[in-house]
VOBA-1610 file (N, C-alpha, C; in pm, whole numbers, padded with zeros to 5 digits, always signed):
BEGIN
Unk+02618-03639-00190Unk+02643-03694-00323Unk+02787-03740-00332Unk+02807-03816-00419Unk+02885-03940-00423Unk+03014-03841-00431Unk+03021-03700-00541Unk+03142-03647-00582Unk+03162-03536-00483Unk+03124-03517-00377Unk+03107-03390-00302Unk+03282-03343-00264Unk+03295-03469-00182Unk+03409-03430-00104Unk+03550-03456-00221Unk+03526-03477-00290Unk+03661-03486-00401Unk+03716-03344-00449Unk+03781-03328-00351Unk+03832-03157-00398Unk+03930-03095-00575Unk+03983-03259-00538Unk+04072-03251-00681Unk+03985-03239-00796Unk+03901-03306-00822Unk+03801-03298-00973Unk+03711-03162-00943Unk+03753-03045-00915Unk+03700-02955-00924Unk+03608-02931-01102Unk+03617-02984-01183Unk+03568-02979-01304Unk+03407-02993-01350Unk+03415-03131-01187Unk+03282-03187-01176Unk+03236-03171-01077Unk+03151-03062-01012Unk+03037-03060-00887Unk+02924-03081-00923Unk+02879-03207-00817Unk+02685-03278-00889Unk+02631-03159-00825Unk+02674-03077-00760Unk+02560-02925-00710Unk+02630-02832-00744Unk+02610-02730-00850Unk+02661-02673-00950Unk+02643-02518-00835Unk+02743-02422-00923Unk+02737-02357-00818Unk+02545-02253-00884Unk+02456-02213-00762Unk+02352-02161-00760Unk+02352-02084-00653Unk+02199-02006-00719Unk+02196-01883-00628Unk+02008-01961-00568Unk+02043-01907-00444Unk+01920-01954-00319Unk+01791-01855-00335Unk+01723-01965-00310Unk+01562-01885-00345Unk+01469-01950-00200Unk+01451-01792-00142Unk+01374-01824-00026Unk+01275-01873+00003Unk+01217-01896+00089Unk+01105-02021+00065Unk+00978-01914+00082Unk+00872-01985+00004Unk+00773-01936-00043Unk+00786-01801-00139Unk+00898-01821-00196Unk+00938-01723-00288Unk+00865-01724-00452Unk+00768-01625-00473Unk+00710-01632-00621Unk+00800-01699-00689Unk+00732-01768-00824Unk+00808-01865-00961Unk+00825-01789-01076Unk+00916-01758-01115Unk+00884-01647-01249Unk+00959-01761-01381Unk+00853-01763-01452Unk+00907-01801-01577Unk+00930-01757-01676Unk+01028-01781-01781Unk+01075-01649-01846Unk+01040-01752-02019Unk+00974-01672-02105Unk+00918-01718-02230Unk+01099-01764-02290Unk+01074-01881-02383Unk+01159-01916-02404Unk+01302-01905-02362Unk+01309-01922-02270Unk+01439-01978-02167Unk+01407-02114-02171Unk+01566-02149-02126Unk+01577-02322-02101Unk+01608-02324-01961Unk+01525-02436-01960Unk+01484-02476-01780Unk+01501-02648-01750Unk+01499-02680-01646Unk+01550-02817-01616Unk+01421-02796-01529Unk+01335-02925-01551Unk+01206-02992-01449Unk+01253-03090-01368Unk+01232-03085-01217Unk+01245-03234-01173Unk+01211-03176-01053Unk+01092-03335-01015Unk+01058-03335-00931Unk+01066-03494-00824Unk+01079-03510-00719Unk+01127-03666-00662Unk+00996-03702-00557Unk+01027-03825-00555Unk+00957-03896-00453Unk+00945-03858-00322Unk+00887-03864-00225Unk+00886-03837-00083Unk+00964-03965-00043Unk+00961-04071-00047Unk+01010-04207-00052Unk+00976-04325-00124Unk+01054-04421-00126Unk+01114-04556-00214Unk+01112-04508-00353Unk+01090-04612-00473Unk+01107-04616-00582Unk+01035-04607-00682Unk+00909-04541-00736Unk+00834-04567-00813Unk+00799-04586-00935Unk+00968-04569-01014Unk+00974-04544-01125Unk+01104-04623-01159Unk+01018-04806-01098Unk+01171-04939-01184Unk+01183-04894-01349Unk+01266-04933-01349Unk+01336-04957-01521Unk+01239-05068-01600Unk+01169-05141-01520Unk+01068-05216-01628Unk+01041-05151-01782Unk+01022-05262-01884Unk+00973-05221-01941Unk+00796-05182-01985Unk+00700-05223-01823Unk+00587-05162-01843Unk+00580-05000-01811Unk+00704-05005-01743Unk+00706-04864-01678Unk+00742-04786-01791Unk+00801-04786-01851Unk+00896-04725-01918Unk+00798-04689-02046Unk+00747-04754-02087Unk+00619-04750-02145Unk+00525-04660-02137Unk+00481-04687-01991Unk+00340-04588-01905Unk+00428-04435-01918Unk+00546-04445-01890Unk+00570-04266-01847Unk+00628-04220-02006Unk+00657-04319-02103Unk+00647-04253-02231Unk+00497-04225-02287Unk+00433-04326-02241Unk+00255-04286-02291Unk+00220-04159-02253Unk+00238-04149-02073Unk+00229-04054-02042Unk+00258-03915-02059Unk+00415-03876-02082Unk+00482-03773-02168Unk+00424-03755-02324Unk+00361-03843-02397Unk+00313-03813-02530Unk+00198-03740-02493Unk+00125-03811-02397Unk-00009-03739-02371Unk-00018-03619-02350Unk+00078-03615-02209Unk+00077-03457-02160Unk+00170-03346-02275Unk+00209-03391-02348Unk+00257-03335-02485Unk+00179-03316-02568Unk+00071-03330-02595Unk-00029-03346-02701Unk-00064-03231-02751Unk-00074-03122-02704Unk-00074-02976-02717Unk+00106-02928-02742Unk+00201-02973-02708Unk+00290-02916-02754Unk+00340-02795-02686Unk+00328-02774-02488Unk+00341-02780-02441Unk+00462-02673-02390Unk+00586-02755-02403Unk+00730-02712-02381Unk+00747-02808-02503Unk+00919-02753-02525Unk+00964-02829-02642Unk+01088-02897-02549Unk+01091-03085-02551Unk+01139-03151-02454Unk+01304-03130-02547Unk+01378-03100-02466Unk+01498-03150-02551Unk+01594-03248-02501Unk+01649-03270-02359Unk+01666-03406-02294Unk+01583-03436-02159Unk+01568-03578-02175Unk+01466-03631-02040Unk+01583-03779-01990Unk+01583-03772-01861Unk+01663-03890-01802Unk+01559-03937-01664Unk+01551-04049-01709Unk+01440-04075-01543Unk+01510-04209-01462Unk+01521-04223-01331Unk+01591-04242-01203Unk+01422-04320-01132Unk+01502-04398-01073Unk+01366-04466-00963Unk+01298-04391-00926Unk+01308-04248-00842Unk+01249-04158-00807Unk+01206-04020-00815Unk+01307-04011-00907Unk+01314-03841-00968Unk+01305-03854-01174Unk+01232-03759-01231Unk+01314-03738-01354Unk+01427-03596-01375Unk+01510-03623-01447Unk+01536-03485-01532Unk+01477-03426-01683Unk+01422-03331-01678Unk+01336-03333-01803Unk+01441-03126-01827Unk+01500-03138-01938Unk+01541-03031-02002Unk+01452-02971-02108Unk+01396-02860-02094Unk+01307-02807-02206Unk+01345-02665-02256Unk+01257-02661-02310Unk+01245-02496-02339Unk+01055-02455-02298Unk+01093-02379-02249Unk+00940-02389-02176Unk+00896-02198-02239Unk+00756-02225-02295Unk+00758-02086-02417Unk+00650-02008-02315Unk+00561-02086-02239Unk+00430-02008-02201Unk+00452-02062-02049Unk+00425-01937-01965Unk+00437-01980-01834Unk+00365-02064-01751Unk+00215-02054-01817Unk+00102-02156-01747Unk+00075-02274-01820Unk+00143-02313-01949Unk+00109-02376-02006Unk+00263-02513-01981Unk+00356-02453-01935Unk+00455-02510-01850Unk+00456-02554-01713Unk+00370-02502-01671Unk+00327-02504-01509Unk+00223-02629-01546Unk+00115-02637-01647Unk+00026-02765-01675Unk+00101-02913-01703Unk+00244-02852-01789Unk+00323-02996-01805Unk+00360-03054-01687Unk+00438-02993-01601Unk+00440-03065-01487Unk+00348-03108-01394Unk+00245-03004-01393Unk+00159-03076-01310Unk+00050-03213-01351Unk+00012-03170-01475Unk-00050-03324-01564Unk+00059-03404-01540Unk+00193-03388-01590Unk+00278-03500-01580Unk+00247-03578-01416Unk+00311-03486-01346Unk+00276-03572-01213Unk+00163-03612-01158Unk+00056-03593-01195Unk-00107-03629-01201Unk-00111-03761-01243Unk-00088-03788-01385Unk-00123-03888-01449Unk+00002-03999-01404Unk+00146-03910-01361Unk+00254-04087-01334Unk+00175-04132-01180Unk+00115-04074-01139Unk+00049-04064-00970Unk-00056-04189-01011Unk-00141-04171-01079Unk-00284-04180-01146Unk-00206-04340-01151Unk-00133-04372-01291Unk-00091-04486-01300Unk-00033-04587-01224Unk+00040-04523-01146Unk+00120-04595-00980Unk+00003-04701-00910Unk-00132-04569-00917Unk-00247-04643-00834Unk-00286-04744-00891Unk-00325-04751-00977Unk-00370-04907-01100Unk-00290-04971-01041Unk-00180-04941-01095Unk-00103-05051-01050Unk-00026-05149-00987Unk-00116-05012-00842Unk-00062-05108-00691Unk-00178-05140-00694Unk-00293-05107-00751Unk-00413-05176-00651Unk-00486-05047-00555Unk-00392-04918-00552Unk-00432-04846-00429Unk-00592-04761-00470Unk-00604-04700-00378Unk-00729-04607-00404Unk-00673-04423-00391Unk-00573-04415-00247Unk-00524-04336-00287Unk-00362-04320-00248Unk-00248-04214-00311Unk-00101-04283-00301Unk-00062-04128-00337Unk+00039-04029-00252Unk+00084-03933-00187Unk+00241-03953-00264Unk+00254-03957-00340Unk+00429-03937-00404Unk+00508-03831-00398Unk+00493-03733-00405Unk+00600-03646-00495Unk+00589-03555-00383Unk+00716-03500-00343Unk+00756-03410-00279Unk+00764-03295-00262Unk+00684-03175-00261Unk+00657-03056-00227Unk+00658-03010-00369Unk+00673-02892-00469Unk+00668-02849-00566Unk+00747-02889-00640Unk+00730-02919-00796Unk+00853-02938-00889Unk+00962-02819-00901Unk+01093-02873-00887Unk+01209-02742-00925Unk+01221-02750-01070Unk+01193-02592-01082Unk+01172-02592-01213Unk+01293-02442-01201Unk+01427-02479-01273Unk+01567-02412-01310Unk+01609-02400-01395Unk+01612-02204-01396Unk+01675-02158-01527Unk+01843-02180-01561Unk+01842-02240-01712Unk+01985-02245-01735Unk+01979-02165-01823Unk+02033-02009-01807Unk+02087-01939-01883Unk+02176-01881-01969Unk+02288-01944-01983Unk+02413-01928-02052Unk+02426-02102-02098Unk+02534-02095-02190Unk+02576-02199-02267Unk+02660-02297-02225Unk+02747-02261-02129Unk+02847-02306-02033Unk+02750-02424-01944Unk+02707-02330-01888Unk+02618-02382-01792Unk+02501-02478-01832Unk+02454-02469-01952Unk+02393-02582-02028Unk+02500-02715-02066Unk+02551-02704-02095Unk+02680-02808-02135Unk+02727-02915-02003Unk+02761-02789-01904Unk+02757-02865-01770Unk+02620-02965-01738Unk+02552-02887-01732Unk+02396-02921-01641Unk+02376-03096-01796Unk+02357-03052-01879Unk+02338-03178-01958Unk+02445-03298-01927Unk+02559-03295-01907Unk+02611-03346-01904Unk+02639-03463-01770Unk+02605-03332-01672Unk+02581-03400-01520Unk+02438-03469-01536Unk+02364-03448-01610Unk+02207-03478-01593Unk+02251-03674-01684Unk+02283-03685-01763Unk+02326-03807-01817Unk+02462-03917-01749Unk+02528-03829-01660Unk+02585-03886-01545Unk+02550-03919-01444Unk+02450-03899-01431Unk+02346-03921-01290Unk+02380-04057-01257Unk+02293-04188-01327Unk+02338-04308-01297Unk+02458-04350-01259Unk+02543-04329-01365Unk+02725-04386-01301Unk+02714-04277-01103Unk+02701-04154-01135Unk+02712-04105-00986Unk+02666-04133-00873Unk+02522-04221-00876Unk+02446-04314-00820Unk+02460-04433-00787Unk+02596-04488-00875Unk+02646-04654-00838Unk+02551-04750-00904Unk+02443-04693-01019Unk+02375-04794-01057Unk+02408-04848-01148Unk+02520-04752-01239Unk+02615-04899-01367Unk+02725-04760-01400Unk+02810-04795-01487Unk+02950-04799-01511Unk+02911-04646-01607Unk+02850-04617-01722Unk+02838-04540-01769Unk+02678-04527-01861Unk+02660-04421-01913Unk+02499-04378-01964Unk+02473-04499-02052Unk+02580-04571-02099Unk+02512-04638-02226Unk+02481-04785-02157Unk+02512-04847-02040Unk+02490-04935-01984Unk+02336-04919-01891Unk+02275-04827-01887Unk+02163-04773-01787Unk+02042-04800-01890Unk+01961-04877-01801Unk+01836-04989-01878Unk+01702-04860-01853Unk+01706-04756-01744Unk+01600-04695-01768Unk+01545-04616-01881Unk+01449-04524-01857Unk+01399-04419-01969Unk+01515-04290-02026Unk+01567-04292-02134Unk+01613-04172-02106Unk+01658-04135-02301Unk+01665-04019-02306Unk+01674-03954-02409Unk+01838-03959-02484Unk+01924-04061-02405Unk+02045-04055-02431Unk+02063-04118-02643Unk+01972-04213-02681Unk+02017-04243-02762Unk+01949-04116-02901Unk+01868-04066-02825Unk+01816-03958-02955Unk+01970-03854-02967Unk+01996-03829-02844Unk+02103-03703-02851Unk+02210-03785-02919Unk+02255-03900-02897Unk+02381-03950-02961Unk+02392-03977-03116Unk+02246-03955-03175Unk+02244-04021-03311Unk+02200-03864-03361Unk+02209-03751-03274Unk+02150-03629-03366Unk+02292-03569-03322Unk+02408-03559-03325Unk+02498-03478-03267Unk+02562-03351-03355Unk+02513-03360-03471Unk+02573-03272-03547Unk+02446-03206-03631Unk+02324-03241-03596Unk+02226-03148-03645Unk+02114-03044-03572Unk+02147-02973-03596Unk+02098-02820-03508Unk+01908-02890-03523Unk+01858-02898-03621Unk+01737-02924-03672Unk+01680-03060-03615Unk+01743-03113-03592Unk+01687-03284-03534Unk+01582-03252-03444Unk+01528-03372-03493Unk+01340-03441-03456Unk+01355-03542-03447Unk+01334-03571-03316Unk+01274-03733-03289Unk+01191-03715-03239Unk+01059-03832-03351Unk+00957-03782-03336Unk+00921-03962-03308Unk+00821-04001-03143Unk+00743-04107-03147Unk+00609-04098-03160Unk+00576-04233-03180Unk+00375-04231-03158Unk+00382-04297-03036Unk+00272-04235-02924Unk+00262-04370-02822Unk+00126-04359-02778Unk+00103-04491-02735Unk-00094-04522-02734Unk-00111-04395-02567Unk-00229-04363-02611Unk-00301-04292-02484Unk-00339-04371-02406Unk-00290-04424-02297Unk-00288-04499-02174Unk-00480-04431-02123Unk-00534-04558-02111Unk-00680-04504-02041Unk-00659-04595-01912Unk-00702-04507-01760Unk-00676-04594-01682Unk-00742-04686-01632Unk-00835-04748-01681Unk-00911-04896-01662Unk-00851-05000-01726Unk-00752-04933-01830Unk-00682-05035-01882Unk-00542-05069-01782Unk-00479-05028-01725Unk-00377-05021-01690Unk-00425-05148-01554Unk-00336-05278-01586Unk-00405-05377-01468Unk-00274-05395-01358Unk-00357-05427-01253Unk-00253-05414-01109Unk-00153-05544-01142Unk-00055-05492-01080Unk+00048-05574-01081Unk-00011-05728-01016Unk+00062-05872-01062Unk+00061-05980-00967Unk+00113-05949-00873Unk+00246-05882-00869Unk+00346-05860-00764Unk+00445-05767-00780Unk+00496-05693-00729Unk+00562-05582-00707Unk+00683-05614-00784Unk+00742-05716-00779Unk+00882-05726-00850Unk+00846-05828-00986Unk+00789-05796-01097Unk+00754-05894-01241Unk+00876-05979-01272Unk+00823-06087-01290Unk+00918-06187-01360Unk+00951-06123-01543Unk+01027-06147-01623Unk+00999-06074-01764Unk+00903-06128-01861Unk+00825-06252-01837Unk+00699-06285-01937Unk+00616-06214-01832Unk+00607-06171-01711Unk+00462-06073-01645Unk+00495-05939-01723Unk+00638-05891-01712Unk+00649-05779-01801Unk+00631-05739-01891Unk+00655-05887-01943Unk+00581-05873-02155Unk+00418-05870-02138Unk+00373-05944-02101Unk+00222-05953-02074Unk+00193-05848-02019Unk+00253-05738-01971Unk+00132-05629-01894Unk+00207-05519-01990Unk+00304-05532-02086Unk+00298-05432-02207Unk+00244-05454-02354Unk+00197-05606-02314Unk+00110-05621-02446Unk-00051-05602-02413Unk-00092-05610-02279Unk-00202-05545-02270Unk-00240-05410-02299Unk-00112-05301-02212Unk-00156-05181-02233Unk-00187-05143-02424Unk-00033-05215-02467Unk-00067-05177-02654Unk-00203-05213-02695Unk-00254-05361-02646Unk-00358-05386-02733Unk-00502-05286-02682Unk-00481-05251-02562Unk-00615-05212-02508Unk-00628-05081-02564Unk-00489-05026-02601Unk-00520-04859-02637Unk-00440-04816-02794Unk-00548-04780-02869Unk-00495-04782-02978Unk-00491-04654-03012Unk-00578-04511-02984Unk-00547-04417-03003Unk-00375-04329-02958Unk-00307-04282-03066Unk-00181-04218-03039Unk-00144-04076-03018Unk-00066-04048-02961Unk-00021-03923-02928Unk+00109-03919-02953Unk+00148-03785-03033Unk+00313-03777-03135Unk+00404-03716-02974Unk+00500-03794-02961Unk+00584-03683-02860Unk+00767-03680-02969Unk+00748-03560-02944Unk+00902-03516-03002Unk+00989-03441-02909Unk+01114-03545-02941Unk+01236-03488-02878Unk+01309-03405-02979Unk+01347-03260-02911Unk+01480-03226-02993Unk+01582-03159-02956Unk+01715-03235-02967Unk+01804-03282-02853Unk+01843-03131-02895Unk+01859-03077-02984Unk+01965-02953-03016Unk+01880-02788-03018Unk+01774-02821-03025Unk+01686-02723-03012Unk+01713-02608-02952Unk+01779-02614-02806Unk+01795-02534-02680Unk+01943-02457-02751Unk+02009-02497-02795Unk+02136-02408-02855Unk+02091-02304-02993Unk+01953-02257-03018Unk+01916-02159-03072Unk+01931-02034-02982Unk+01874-02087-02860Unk+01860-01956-02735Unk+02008-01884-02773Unk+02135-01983-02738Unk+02265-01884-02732Unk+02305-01893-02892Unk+02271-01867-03002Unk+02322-01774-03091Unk+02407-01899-03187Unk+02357-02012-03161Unk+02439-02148-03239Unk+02349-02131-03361Unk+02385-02159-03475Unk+02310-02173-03587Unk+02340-02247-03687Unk+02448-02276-03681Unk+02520-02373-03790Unk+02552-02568-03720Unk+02529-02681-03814Unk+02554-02781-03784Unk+02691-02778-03709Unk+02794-02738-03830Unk+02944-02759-03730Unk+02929-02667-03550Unk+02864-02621-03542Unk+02867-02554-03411Unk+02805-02640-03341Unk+02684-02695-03372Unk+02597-02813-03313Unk+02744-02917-03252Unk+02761-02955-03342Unk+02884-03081-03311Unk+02982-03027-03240Unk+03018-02919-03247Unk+03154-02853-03116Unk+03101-02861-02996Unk+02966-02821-02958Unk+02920-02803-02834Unk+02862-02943-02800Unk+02848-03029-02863Unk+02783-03162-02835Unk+02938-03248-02832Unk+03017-03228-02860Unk+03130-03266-02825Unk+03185-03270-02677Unk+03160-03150-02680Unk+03196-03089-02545Unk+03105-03183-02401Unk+02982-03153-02444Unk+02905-03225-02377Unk+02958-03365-02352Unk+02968-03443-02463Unk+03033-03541-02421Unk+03118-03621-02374Unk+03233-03534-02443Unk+03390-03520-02337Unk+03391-03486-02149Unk+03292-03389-02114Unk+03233-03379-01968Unk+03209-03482-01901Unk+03079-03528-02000Unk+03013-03681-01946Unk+03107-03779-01941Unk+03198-03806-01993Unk+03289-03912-01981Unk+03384-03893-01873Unk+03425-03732-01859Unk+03516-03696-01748Unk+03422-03718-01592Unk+03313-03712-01623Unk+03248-03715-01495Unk+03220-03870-01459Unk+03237-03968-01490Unk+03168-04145-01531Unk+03270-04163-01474Unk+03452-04138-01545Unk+03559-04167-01473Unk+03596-04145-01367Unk+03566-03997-01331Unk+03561-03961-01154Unk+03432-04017-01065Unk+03337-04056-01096Unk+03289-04196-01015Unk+03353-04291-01015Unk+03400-04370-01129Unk+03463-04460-01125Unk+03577-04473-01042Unk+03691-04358-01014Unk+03781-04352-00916Unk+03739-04347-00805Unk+03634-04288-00782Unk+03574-04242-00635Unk+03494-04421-00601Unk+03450-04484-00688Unk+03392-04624-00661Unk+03592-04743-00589Unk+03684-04704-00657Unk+03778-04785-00669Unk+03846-04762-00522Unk+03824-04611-00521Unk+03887-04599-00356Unk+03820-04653-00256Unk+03669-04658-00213Unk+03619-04707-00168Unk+03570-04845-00185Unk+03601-04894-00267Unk+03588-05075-00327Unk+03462-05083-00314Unk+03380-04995-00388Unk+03218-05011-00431Unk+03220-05090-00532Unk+03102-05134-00573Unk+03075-05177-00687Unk+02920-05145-00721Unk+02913-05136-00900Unk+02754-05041-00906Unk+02680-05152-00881Unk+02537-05137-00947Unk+02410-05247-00881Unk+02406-05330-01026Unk+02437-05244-01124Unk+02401-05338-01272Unk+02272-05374-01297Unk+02232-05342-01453Unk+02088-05361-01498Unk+02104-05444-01463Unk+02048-05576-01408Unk+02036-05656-01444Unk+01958-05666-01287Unk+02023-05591-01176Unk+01966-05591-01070Unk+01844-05454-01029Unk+01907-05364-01157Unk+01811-05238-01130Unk+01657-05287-01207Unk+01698-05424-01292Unk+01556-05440-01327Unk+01460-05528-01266Unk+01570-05598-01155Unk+01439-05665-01034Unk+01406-05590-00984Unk+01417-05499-00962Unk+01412-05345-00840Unk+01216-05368-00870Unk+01167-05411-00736Unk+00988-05385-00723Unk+00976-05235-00776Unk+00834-05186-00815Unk+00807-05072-00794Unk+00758-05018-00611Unk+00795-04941-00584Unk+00787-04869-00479Unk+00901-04973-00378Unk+01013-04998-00417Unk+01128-05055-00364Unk+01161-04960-00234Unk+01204-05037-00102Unk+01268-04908-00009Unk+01371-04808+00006Unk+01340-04677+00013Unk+01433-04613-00046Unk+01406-04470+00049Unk+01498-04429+00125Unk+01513-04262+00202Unk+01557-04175+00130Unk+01544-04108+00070Unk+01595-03980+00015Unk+01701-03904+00096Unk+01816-03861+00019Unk+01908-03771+00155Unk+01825-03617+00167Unk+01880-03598+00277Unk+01864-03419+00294Unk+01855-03375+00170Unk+01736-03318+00139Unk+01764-03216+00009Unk+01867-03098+00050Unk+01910-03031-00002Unk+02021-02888-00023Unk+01895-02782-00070Unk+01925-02652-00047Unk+01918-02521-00059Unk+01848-02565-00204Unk+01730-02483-00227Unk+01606-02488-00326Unk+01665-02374-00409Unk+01662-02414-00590Unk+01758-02328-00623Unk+01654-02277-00727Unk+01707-02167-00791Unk+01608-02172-00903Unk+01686-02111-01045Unk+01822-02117-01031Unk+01873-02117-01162Unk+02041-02125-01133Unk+02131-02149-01235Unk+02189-02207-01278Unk+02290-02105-01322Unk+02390-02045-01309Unk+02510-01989-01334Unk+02616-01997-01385Unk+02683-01997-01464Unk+02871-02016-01487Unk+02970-01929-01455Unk+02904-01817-01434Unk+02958-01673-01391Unk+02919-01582-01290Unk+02982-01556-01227Unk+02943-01474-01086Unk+02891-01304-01115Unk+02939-01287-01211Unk+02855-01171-01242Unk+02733-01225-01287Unk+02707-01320-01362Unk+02580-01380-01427Unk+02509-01396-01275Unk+02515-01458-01242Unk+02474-01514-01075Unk+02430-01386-01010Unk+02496-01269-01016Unk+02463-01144-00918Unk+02326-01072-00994Unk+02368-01054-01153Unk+02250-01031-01263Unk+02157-01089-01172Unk+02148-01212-01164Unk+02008-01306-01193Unk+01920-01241-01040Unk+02001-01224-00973Unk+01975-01231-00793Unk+01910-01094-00798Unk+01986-01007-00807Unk+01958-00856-00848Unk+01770-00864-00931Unk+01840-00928-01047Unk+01648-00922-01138Unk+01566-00994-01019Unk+01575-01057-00960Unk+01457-01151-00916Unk+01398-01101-00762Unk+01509-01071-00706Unk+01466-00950-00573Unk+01396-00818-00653Unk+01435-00778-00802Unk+01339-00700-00781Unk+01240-00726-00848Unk+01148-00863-00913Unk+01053-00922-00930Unk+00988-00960-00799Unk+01075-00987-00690Unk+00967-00999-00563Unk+00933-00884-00522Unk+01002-00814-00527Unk+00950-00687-00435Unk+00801-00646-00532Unk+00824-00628-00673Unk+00728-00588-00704Unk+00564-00665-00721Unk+00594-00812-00698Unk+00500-00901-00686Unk+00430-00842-00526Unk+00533-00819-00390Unk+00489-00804-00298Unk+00379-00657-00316Unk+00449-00587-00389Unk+00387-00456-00394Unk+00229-00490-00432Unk+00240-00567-00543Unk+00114-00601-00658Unk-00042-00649-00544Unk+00034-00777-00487Unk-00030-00836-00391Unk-00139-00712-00290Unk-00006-00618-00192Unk-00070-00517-00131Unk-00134-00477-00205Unk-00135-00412-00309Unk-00267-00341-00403Unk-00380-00427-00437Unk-00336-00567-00475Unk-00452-00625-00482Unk-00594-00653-00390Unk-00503-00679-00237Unk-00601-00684-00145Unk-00657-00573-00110Unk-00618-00441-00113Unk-00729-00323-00121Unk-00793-00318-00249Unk-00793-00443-00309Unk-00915-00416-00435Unk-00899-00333-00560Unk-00727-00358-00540Unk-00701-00252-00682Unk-00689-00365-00781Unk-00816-00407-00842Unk-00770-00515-00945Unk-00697-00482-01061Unk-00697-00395-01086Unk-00601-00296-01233Unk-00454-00345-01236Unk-00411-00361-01084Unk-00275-00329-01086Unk-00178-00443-01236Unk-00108-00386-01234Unk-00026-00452-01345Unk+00081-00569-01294Unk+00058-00707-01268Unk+00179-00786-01240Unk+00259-00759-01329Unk+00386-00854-01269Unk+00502-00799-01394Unk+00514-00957-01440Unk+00576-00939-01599Unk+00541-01037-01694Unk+00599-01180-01617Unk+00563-01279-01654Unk+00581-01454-01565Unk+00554-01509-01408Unk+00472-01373-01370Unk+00404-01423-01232Unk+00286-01528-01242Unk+00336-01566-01119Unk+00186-01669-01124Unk+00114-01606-01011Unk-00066-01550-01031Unk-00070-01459-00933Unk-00152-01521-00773Unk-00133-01493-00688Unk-00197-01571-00579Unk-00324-01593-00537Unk-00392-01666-00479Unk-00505-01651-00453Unk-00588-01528-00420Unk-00673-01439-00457Unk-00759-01368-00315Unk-00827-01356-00229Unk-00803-01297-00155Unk-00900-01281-00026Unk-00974-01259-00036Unk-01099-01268+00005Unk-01239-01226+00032Unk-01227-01102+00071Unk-01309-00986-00008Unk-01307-00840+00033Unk-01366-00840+00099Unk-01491-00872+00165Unk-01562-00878+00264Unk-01685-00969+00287Unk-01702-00944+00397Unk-01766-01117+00495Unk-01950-01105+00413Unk-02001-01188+00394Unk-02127-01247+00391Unk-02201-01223+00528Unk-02293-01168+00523Unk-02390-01113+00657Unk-02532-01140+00616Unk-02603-01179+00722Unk-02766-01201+00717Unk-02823-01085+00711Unk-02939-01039+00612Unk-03016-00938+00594Unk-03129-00965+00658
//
């Protein structure tokens, strides 16, 4: 990542400091905690800034919202990845958002290449607890810096994709804010294949006035940008606006240290204007992912807490498991497991 090696802006690391979660390590979700969703492509781009796109994955998010789900409070989406910030209340019923979500943006991709079948998304969604307030402030802030850190334009308000930036900027001082849309339920016979991978902007208007006219039933999706600052103990508007301040003062400190880091190296970003020829499924490698994290820190005692609870949520999941396969179905998981398959107690034989 673009800010890695800049030792001086210690203020801003795009990989925050986290604690490592071993692989094939149980998911524990914790009832109302705030968590960050995102999940990416295996490769290229599937998610241009069009405005049919932009469209389909808001249809889509209303839909898979329709039950009310998680409560979204910022979403930023990238050619290949989103960031989706929630508050996630029920553990399986959070585990359905992401997975419908990525079902149905999958589902739509195919329409609209034409394909029959199409393999996107990259091993499980990371789904990361942000537990303290600090560390929310950060994480939002880097999450709306993404683009400038990416070289795709200058700062959040210049970036043509999907993203939740203008709800948060027009709610900044109210704890209570609702933004609330209608958007049509996308049926997929309606959804017609592209002419061509990269739309001219009357193909773009024409394949978002089809989807409106073909689907008239709606689904309410609500954003609410301030929601998540109930968890830490905010309750008053003027507090809303101190910490959304903050947030924003970050985001700007972080836009400028791309911007220096672009000037030393005599980069220059791509500019809407080129991120909106961008084809869908444009060519694109993903770097090395980093160490699979599963939450989010500001404090090293916080960090040791978290490590400490969750080794001993595995151990006792491992325990659960052994009891289960001798058939102790009684046993008691402990609360936000998701529990594993079972084994067959024993084999089927001819009488």
């Amino acid at each position: 990542f673009l800010i890695r090696k800049e030792r001086e802006e210690e203020t801003f690391q795009p990989n925050p400091r986290y604690i490592r979660c071993m692989p094939q390590a149980p998911r524990q979700i914790k009832s109302n905690h705030l968590y960050e969703i995102c999940f990416r492509a295996r490769e290229n781009l599937p998610l241009p800034v069009t405005n049919y796109m932009k469209l389909l994955i808001s249809c889509i998010l209303a839909r898979t919202q329709r039950d009310f789900k998680v409560d979204i409070c910022h979403h930023l989406w990238q050619g290949n990845h989103p960031h989706i910030v929630a508050i996630l209340k029920d553990a399986d019923q959070a585990r359905c958002f992401y997975m419908e979500l990525q079902k149905k943006l999958t589902d739509a991709i195919k329409r609209l290449l034409g394909l029959e079948y199409l393999n996107i998304w990259a091993g499980t969604p990371r789904v990361i607890e942000i537990p303290d307030l600090e560390s929310a402030i950060k994480m939002i802030a880097y999450y709306y810096a993404n683009p400038a850190a990416a070289h795709l334009v200058e700062s959040i308000e210049q970036y043509p994709g999907l993203s939740s930036w203008n709800d948060f900027g027009a709610n900044m001082d109210k704890l209570s804010a609702v933004v609330v849309y209608e958007y049509p339920w996308i049926h997929l016979p309606t959804i017609p294949k592209l002419p061509r991978r990269s739309v001219s902007e009357t193909q773009d208007r024409h394949i978002v006035d089809i989807l409106l006219s073909k689907n008239k039933k709606m689904h309410r999706l609500e954003i609410k940008p301030n929601a998540w600052m109930h968890l830490f103990n905010i309750t008053t508007d003027k507090e809303v606006a101190s910490v959304n301040a903050r947030i924003l003062a970050r985001l700007r400190h972080n836009e400028k240290v791309c911007q220096r880091w672009r000037e030393r190296k005599g980069w220059k970003v791509l500019g809407g204007k080129a991120l909106y020829e961008q084809p869908i499924m444009a060519p694109h490698t993903p770097k090395k992912h980093g160490r699979r994290i599963f939450c989010i820190a500001a404090t090293k005692q916080l960090r040791i807490a978290l490590i400490k609870e969750f080794k001993e949520f595995c151990a006792k999941c491992r325990e659960c498991y052994r009891r289960w396969k001798l058939g102790d179905y009684l046993v008691q998981w402990p609360p936000g497991a998701f529990l594993p398959p079972l084994p067959p107690l024993a084999n089927a034989v001819e009488f």
